[in-house]
VOGUTI-134456 format. One record per residue: residue in three letters; x, y, z of N, C-alpha, C, CB in turn. Coordinates in pm, whole numbers, padded with zeros to 5 digits, always signed. Glycine has a CB too. Example, Ala and Ser with C-alpha at 12.3 -4.5 7.8 and 13.67 -1.06 7.14 Angstrom:
% VOGUTI-134456
ALA+01319-00569+00780+01230-00450+00780+01320-00330+00780+01131-00447+00905/SER+01285-00225+00708+01367-00106+00714+01290+00003+00787+01408-00060+00572/
This chain:
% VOGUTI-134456
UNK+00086-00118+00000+00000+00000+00000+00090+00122+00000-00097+00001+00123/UNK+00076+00207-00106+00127+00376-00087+00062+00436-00035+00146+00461-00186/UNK+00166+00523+00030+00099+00643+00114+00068+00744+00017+00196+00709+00232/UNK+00171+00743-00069+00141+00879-00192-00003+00986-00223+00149+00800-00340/UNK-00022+01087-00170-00129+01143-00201-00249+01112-00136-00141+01129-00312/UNK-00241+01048+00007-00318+01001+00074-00404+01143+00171-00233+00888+00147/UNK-00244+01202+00195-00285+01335+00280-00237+01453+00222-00232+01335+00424/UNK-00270+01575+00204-00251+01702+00165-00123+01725+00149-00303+01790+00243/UNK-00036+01687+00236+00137+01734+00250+00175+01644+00164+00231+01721+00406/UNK+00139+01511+00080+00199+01427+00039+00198+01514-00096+00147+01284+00059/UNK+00281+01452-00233+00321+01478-00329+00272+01296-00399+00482+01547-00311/UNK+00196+01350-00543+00196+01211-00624+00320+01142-00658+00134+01229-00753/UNK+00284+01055-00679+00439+00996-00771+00425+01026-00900+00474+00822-00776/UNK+00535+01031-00933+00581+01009-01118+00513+00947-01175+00704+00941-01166/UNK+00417+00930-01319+00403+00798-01385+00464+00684-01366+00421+00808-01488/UNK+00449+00592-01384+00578+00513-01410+00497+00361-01457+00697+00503-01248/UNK+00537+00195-01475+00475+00068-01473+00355+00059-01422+00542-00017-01414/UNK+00402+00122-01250+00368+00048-01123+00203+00170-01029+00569+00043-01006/UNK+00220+00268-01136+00127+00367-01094+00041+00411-01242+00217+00501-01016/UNK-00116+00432-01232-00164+00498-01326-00149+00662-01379-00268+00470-01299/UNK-00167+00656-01487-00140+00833-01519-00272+00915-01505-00081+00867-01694/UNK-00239+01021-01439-00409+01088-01435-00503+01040-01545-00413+01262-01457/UNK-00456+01043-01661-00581+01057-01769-00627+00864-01739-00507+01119-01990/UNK-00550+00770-01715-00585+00678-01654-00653+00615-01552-00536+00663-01652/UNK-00654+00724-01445-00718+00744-01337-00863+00808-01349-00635+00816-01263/UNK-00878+00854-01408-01019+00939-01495-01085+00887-01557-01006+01032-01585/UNK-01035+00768-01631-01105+00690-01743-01095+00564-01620-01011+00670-01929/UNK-01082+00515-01537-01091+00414-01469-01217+00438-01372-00962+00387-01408/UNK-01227+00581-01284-01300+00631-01238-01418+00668-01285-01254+00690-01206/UNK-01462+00730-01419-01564+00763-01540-01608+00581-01550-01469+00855-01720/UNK-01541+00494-01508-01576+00374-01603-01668+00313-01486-01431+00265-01670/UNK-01596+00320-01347-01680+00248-01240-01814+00325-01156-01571+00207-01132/UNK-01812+00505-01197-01902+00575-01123-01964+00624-01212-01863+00662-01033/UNK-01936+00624-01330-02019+00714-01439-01987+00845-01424-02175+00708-01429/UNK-01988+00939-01522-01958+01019-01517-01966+01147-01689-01853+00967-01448/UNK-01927+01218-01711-01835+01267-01860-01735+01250-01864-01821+01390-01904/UNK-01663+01214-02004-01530+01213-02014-01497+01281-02155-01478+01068-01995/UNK-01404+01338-02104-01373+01437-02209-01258+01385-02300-01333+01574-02143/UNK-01263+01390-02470-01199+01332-02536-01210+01198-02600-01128+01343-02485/UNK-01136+01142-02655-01218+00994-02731-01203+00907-02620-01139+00911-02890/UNK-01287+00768-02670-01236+00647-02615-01254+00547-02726-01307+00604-02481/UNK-01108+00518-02733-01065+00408-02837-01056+00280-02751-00912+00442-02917/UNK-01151+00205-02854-01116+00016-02838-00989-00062-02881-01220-00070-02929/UNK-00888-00068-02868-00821-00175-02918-00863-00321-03029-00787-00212-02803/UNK-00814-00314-03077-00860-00502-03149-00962-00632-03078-00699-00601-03152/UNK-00824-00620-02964-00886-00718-02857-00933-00680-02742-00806-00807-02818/UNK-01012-00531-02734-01103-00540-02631-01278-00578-02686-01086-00389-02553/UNK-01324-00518-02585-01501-00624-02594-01568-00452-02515-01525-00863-02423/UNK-01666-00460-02594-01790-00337-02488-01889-00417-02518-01836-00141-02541/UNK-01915-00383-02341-02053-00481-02293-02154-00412-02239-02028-00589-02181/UNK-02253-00427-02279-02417-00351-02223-02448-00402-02114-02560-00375-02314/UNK-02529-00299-02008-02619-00382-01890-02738-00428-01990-02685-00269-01737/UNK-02755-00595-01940-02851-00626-02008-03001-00683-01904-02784-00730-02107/UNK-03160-00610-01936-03187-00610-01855-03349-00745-01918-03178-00451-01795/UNK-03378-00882-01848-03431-00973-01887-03611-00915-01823-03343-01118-01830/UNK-03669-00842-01913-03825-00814-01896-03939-00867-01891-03858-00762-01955/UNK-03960-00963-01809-04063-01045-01797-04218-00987-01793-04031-01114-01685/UNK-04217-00855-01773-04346-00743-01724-04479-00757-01871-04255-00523-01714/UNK-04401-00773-01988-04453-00779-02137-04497-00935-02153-04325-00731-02259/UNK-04643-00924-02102-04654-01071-02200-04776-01120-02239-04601-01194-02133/UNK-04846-00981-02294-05015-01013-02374-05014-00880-02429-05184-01048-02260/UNK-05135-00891-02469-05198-00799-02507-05223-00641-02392-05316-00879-02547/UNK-05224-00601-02429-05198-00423-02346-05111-00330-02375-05155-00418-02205/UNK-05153-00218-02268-05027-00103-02303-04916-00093-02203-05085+00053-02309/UNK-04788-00130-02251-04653-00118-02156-04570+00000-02185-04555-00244-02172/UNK-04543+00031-02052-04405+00121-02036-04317+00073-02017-04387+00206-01952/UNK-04184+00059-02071-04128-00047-02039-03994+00046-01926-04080-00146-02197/UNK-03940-00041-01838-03881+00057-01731-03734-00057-01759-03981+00072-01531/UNK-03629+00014-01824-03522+00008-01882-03419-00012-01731-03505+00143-01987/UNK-03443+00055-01638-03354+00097-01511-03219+00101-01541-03366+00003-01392/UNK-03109+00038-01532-02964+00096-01538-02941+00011-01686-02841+00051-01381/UNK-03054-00098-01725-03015-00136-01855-02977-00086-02023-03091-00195-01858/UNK-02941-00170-02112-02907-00097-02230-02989-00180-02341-02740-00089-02256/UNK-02955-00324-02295-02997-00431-02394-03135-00459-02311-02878-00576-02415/UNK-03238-00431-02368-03345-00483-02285-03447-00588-02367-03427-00356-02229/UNK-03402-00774-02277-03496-00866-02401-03608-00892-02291-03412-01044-02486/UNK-03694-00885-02360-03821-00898-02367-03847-01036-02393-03876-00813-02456/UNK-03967-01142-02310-03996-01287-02245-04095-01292-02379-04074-01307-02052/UNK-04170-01374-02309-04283-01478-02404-04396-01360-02435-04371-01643-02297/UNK-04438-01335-02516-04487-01243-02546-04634-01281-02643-04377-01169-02600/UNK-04730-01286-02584-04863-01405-02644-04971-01357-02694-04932-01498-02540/UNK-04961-01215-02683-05099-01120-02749-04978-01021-02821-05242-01015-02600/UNK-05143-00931-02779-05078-00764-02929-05036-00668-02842-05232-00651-03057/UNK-04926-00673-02810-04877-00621-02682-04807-00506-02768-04777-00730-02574/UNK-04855-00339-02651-04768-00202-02743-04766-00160-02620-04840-00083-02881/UNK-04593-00116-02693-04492-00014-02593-04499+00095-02638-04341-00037-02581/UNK-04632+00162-02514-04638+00340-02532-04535+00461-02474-04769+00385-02463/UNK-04429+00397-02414-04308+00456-02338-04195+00418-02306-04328+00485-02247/UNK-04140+00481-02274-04013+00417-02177-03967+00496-02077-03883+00386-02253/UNK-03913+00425-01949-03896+00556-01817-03728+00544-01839-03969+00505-01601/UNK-03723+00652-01749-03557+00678-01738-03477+00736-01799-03494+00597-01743/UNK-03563+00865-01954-03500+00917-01994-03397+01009-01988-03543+00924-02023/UNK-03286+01018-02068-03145+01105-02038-03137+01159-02148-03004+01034-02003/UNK-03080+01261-02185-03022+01320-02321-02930+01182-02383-02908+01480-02288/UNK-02957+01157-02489-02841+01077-02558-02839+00896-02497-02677+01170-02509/UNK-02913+00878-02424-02961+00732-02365-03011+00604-02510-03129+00775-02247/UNK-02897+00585-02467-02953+00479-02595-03004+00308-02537-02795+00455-02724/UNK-03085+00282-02601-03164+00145-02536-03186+00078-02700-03354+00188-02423/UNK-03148-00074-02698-03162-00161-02748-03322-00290-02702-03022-00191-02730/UNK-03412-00298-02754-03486-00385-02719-03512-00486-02833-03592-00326-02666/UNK-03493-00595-02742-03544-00727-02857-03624-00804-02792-03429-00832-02918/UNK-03704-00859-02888-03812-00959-02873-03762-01063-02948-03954-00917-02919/UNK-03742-01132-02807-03694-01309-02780-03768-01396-02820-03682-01363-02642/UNK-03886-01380-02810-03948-01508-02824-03999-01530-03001-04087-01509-02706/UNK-04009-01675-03015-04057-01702-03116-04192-01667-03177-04040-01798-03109/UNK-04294-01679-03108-04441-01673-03098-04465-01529-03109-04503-01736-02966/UNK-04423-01449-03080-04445-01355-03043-04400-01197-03110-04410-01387-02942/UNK-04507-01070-03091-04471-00973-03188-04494-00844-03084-04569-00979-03341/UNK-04424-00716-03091-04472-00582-02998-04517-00487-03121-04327-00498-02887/UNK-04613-00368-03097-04585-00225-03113-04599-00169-03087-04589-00172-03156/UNK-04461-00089-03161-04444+00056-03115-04485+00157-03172-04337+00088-03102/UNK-04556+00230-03026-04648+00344-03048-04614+00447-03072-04717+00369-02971/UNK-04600+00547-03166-04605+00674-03214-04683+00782-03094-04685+00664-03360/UNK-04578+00854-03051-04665+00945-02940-04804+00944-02871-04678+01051-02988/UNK-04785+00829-02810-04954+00798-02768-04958+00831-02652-05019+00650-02773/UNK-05089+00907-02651-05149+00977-02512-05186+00859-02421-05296+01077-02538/UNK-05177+00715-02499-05188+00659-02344-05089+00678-02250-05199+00524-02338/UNK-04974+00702-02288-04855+00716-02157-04882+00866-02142-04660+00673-02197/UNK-04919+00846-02027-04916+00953-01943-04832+01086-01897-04923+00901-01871/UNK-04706+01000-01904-04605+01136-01894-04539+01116-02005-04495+01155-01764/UNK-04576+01249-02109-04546+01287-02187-04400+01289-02240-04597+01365-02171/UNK-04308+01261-02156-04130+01277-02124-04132+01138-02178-04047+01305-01933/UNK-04194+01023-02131-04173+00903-02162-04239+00823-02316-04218+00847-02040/UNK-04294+00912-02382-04353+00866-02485-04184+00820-02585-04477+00999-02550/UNK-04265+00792-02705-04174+00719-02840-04236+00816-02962-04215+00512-02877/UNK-04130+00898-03016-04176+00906-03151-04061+00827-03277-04198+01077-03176/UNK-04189+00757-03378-04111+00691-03456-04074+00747-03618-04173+00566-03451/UNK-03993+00649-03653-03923+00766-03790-04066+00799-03897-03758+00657-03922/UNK-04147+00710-03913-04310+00721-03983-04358+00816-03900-04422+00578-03981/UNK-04357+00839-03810-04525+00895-03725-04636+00840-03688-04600+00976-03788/UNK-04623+00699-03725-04678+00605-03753-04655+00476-03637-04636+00587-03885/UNK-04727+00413-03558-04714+00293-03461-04598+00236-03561-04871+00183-03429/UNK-04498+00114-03536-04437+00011-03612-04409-00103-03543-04326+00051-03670/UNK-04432-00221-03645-04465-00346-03556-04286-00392-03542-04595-00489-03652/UNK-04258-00482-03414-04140-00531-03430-04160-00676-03408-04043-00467-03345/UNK-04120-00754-03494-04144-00916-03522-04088-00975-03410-04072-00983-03660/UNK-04132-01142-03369-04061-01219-03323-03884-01185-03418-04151-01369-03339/UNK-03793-01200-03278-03676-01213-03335-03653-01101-03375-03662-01300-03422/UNK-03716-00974-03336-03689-00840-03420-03591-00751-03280-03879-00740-03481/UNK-03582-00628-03301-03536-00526-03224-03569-00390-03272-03401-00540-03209/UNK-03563-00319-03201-03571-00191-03172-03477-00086-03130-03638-00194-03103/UNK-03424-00001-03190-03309+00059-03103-03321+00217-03103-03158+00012-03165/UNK-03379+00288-02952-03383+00422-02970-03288+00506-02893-03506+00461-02945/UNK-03317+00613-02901-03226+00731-02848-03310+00806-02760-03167+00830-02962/UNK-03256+00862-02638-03386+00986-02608-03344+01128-02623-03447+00984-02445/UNK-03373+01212-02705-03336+01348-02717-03475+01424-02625-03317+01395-02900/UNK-03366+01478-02517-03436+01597-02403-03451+01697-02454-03367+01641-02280/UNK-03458+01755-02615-03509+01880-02652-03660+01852-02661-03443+01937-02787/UNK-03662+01737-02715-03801+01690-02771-03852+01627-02644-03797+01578-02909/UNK-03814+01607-02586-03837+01513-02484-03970+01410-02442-03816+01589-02390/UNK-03894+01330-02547-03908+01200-02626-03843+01081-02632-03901+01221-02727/UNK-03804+00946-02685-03754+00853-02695-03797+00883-02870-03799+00731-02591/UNK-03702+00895-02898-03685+00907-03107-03634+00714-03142-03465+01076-03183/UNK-03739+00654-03231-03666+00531-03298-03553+00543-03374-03745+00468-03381/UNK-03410+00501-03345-03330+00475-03454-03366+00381-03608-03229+00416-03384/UNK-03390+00257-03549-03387+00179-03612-03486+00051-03535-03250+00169-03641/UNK-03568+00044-03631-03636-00121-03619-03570-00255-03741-03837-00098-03662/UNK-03555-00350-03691-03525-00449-03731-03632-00556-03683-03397-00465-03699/UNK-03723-00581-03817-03838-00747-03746-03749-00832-03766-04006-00818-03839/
């Protein structure tokens, strides 16, 4: 254990093997508390980026769902046995991007075009039509939420 920089009178160490460099320390810290980080972040060849992925059992007939994303990114969606539509999503952020797929075989969602059934208006979906759009068994969904509009905007559907 170093004492280095533990208390006010201390002084950091040098870079060096055996110690991280600030901008290392920032991007290690940004990575475990969240945060902004200023400047790029490059992948290497052989690294991997991984989503919180969150397993939604709440979807599975016919009705209207909000679907509640919580710290997730990849959100799959269970057995799904009616005409089941997603009029929202909670937890919006500027720039929040969410992936949803529908797992099951049997099964189909849609997505609703600004519908007054969801209630808070912050949590609605507008899609690239204006238009509801169905997403197939085996399909996905992938939106963004822009807080000007403050909305969930569809990127892209894939049935």
């Amino acid at each position: 254990l170093q004492a280095h920089g533990i208390d006010a009178a201390a002084s950091s160490p040098s870079p060096s093997s055996s110690y991280y460099t600030t901008t290392q320390t920032d991007a290690n810290f940004l990575a475990s508390a969240g945060g902004t980080m200023a400047g790029d972040l490059t992948l290497s060849n052989a690294s991997k980026l991984f989503v919180k992925r969150l397993d939604d059992t709440a979807i599975t007939g016919a009705g209207n769902y909000t679907l509640d994303p919580g710290a997730g990114t990849f959100i799959k969606l269970g057995t799904v046995s009616g005409a089941a539509v997603v009029v929202g999503i909670s937890g919006g952020t500027d720039g929040r991007v969410v992936l949803v797929y529908v797992s099951d075989g049997g099964g189909a969602i849609t997505v609703a075009h600004d519908s007054s059934t969801e209630t808070t208006a912050a949590n609605r979906i507008y899609t690239t039509t204006g238009a509801d759009v169905a997403v197939t068994a085996r399909g996905t969904a992938m939106l963004i939420y822009d807080a000007a509009a403050s909305r969930w905007v569809v990127i892209n559907i894939s049935p």
